[in-house]
C-alpha positions in Angstrom: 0.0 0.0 0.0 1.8 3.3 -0.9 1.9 6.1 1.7 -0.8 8.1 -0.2 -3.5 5.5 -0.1 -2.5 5.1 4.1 -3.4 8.8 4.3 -6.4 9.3 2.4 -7.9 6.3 4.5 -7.1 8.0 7.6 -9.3 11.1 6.0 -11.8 8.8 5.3 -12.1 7.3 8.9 -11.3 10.5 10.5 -14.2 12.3 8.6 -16.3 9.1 9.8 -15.7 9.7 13.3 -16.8 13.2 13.5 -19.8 12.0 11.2 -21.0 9.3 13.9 -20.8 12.0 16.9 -22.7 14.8 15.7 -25.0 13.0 14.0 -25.4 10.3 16.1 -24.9 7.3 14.4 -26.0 4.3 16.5 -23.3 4.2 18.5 -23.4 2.4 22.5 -21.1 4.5 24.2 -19.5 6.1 21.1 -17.9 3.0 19.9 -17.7 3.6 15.9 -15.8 6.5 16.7 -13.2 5.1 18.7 -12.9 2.1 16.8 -12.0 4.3 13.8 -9.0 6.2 16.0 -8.1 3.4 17.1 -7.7 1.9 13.6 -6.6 5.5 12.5 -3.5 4.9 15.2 -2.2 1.6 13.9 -2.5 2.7 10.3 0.3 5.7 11.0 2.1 3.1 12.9 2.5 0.9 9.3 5.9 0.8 8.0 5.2 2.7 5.1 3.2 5.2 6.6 6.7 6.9 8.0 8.4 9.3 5.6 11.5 9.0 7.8 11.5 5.6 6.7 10.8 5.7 3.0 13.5 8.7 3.3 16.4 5.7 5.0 15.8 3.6 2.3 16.2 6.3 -0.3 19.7 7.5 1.4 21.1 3.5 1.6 20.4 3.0 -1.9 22.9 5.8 -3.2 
């Protein structure tokens, strides 16, 4: 998955969150919207969601 793609699907669940709060999706306890940060979080924690990384392996290569 390139880093673009990582990003806009963050958007996509971030804009879903606010979505399910203020118009109260049906949500117990405002689950959907935690469930996307919490999904949000371990997408920015994928290897190729780092420009630092993609950056290293830029630098090693020349």
């Amino acid at each position: 998955m390139r880093r673009l793609t990582l990003m806009l699907f963050q958007l996509f669940l971030s804009i879903f969150a606010v979505y399910a709060v203020l118009y109260d999706v049906p949500n117990e306890y405002l689950f959907v919207p935690l469930t996307c940060l919490v999904a949000m979080f371990f997408l920015g924690r994928h290897p190729k969601a780092a420009p630092e990384k993609e950056f290293e392996g830029m630098l090693a290569d020349t």
